[in-house]
N, C-alpha and C positions, 0 to 999 in steps of 0.2 A: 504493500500500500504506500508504499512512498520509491524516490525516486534512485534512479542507476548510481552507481560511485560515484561516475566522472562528469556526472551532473552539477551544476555550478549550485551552489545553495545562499538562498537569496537572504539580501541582507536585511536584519534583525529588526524588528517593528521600534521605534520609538514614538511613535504617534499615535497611538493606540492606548495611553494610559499610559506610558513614560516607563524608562527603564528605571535600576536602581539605586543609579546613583541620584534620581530627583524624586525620591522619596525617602525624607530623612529617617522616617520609623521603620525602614526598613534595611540593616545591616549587610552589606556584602563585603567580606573578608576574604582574602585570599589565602591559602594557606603556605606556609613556610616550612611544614614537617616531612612533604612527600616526600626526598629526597632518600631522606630515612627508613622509608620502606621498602625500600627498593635493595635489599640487604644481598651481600653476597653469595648468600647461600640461595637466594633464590632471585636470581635475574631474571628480565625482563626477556623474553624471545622476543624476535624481528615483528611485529603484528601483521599480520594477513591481507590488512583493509589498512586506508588512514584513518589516523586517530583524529577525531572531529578536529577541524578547526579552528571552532569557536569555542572561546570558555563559557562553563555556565552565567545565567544575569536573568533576570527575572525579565522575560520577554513581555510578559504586558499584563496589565492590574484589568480584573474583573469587577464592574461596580454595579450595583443596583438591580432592579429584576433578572431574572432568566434571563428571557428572551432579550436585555440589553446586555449584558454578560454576554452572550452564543455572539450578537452581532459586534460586538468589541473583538471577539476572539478569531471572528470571521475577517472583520478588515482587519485586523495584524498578520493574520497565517495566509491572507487570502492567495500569496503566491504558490506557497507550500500545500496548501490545502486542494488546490486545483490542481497542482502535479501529483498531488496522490493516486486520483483514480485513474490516470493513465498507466503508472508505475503497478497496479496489484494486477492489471490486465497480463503485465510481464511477470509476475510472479510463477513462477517454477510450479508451486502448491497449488497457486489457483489456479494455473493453465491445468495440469495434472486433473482434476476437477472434470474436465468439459470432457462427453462426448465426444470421440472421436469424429464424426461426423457432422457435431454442429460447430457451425461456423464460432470464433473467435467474440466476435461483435455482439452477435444474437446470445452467447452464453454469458456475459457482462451484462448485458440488459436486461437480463432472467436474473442475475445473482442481486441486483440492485433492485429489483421490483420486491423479489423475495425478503430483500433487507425492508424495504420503506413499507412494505404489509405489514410484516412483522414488527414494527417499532409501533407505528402507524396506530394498532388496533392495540396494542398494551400500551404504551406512554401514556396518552392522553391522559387516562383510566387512573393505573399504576403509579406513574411519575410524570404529572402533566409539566413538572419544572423542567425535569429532562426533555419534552418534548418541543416545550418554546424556546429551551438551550441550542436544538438540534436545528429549530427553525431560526433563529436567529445567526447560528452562525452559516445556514444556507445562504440566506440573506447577503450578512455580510460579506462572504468570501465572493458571492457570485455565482459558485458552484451549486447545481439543481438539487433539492431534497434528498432525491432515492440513492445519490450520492453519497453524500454525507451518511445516508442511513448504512451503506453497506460500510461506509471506513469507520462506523463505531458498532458495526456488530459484526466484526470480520471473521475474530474467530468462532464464534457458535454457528456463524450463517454454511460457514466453510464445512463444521462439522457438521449439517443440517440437507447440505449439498449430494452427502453420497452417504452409502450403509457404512465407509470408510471411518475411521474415527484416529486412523494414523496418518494422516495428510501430514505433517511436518511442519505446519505452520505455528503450533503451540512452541513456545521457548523453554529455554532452560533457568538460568537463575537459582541463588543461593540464599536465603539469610538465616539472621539470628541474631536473637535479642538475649543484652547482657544486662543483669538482674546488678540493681544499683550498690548488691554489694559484691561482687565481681568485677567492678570497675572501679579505675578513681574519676572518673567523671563524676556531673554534678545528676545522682537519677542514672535511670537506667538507659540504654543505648541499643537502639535497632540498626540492622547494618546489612546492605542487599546488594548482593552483584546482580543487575541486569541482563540476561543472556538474552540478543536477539539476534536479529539478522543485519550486516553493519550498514545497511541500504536503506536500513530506517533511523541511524545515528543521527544525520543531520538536519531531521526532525523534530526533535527532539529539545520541548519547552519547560519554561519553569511559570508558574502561574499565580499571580498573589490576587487571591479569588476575596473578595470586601463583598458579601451580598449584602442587598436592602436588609432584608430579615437572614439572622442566625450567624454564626462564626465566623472568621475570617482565619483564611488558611495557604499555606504557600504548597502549590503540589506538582510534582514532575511526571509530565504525561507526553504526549505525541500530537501535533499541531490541530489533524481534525477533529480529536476527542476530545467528547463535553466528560469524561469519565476521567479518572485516575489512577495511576501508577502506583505511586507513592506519594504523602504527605501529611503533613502534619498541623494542628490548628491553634490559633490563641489559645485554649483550655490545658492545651500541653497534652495532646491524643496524637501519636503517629499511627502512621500506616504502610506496609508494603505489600506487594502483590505478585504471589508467584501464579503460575499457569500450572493449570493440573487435568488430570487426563480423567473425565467423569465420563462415565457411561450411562447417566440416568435423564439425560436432555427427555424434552419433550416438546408441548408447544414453548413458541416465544414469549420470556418475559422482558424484565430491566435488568442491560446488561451489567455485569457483577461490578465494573471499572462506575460504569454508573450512580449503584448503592453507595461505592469508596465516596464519590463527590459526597450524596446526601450524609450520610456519616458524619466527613469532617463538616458541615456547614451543620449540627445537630447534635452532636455529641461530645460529652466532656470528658468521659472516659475512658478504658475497657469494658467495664462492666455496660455501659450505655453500649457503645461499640457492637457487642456482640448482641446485644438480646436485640437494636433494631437488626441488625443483618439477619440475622438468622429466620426473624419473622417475619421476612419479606421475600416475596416471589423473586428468583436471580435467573439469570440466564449464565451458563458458564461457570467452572468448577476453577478453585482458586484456592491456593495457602497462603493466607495472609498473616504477618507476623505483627502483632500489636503492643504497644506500650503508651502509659501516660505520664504524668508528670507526678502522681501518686505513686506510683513506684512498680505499677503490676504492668506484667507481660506476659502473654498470652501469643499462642500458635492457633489457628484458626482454620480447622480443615473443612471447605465449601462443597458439595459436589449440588447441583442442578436442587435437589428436593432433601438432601440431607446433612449434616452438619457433626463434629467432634470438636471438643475443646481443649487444649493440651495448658496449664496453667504453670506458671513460672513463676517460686518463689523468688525475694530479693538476693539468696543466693547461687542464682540456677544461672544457669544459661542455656537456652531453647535451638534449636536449630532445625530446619528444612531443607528438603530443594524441590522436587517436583512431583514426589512420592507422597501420598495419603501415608498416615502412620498407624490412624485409629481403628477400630471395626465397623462402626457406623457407617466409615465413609471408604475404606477399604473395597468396602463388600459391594462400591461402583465404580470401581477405576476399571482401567482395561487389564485385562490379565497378567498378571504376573511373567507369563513367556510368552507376550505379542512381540513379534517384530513390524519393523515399517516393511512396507508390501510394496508393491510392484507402481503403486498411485501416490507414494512418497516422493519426495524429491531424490536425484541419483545421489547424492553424497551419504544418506539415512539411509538405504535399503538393505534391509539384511539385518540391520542391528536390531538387536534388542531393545523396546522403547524405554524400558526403567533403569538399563544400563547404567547409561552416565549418573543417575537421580542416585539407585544403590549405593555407588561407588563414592559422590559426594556426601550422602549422607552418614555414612561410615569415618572418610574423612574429617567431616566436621565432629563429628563425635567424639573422635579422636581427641585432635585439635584443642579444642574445647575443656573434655577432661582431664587434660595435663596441664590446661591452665588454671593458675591459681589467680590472680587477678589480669584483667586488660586494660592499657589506656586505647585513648584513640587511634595512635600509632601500630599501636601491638594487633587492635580488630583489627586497622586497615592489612598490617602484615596478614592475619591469618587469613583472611579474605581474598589477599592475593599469593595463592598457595597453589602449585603446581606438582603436587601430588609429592607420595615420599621420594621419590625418583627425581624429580624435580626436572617433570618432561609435562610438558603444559598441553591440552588436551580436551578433547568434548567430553570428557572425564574430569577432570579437574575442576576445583571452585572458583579458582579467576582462569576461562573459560577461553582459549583457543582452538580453533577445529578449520576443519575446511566449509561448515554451515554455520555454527551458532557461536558465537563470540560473545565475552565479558563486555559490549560497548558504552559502559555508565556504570558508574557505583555508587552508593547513597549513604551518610549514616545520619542517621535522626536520633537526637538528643531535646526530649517532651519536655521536660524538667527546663530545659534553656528555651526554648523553644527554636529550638537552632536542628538547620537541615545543612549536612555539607555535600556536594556536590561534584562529581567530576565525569567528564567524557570520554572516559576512557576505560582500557582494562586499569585492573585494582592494579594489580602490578607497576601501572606507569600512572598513576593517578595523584592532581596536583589538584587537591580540595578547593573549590569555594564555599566562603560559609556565607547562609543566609538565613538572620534572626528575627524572628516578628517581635519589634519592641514598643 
């Protein structure tokens, strides 16, 4: 859904609600530690892709209703946002998709209808905000409705497209939240490597979302989505969001990235956190790692209709990747020995889907329990870790491969209300910090 490498990526909105250097209450600090983690023993490999360009910076403030929010978000991304739908037409996964026999054009136009029915007949209903969000940033960007509706239901629509459910478009990704007495930070600390595809790097925004009614929150998403990645609100709630492999879809509801928005703009804690999500229709299976500024952290397994809670006291530390852990939610993923199939992309086929998920979640386990406290430094070290071999890998938790790569790393500090930031793999990662003060 977004554009080629060697595609020129266009430059950064300041007109659209201003960046962050002309918003005083809001802190951008650069970091001065990466350097440090980049330790001998575990070098950086050559990267695959380039590493974004651009540093993080708070691409444009969201203010006032939905629907003026969607069309702020629409005229700042509007470049970005209209090279997306041509860019998911070239998508590997979504070509893979179609029909051998139908035409290119006509199976685009089917998979966008399919999106804007399906948002169409639950938003309104469900999340009428999300759905004046979605129209608004149609509006603004320029780009037609059914559009927009397929680049923010990409992944469910994809898995909705065929009886396949290993298409390859779901990512990879790591976190784990460290329990405020595990760390010398101030509170406890969530910390997420982002695995995707590096064709969607330079997409890739930071959002300081001010609505009329309810919280105000800084969150790292992707240009056409009204939905969320990761983020964190004034009350002192983070959020990250891994991708997970549910087999219990059915019809369409509000996609999961979606919920994440309503959350942060409604909720003060974990405990709030979790009992809206959970009572609420989602589309899309997710592990989400949670923490507030009260000191609780929480792992969060999603699948389509059911839900587990994995609780973290102050001296735990929690850890995921792409793997359900619990029985609840276990008992909907895809099998334990699926491999990606013949409708996978060619670099996936043959492997095993829970593979790399195993293999990191073992590692962190590891990792983890030989640590006796972390600072900032130390997560980012562990986060950028290239297995005991020290051979960097679709295996490994700062993520090199010939498909899915580490391209963003995140740590969220509720307690500060501070989010740090970087576009890159963890390994080569030079933090920006940004504080809601």
């Amino acid at each position: 859904m977004w554009p080629a490498p060697n595609q020129s990526m266009p430059d950064r909105v300041t007109d659209a609600g201003g960046v962050a250097r002309r918003h005083s209450n809001i802190k951008a600090v650069r970091s001065t530690d990466a350097v440090s983690l980049l330790t001998t023993t575990n070098p950086m490999p050559q990267p695959p892709f380039p590493i974004h360009p651009v540093s993080p910076a708070i691409d444009v403030v969201l203010t006032d209703s939905p629907f003026e929010q969607g069309l702020q978000q629409g005229r700042g991304f509007a470049d970005r946002i209209g090279a997306a739908g041509d860019v998911v037409k070239r998508l590997e996964a979504f070509d893979l998709l179609r029909p051998g026999w139908m035409p290119r054009v006509v199976f685009a136009w089917l998979a966008r209808r399919k999106a804007y029915r399906g948002l169409r007949e639950v938003l309104p209903v469900a999340a009428p905000a999300q759905w004046e969000r979605l129209r608004g940033i149609a509006e603004g960007s320029g780009v037609p409705l059914d559009h927009v509706c397929l680049l923010n239901a990409l992944e469910p629509v994809l898995s909705d497209l065929t009886n396949s459910v290993t298409h390859g478009l779901n990512a990879g990704c790591s976190a784990i939240a460290v329990g405020a007495d595990r760390t010398t930070a101030r509170g406890p600390v969530v910390a997420h490597n982002f695995d995707y595809l590096p064709i969607i790097q330079p997409f890739y925004v930071l959002r300081d979302e001010r609505p009329a009614e309810g919280l105000r929150s800084l969150v790292f998403s992707v240009a056409p989505l009204a939905g969320v990645v990761d983020g964190i609100n004034e009350a002192g709630l983070a959020v990250s969001y891994n991708y997970a492999y549910a087999t219990d879809g059915g019809e369409p509801a509000v996609p999961l990235s979606m919920r994440l928005q309503e959350m942060l703009a409604r909720c003060r804690n974990v405990g709030a956190a979790v009992a809206f999500l959970t009572s609420q229709p989602r589309w899309g299976g997710g592990l989400l790692m949670l923490a507030d500024a009260e000191g609780a952290i929480v792992s969060l397994e999603l699948t389509h209709r059911h839900h587990a809670v994995r609780e973290g006291r102050p001296n735990a530390i929690l850890t995921h990747s792409n793997r359900f852990c619990c029985g609840p939610t276990t008992e909907h993923e895809i099998d334990a020995e699926a491999v990606y199939g013949s409708n996978s992309p060619a670099a996936l086929r043959s492997q095993p889907v829970h593979r790399s998920s195993n293999r990191r979640n073992a590692r962190l386990r590891e990792l983890t329990e030989a640590a006796a406290s972390l600072d900032l430094p130390g997560i980012a070290t562990l986060m950028s870790d290239h297995g005991p071999d020290n051979a960097a890998s679709a295996d490994t938790i700062c993520m090199h491969s010939s498909y899915w790569h580490t391209t963003a790393t995140l740590q969220l500090l509720p307690a500060e209300r501070r989010m740090r930031v970087a576009y890159a793999p963890t390994c080569a990662a030079k933090y920006v910090d940004f504080t809601i003060e």
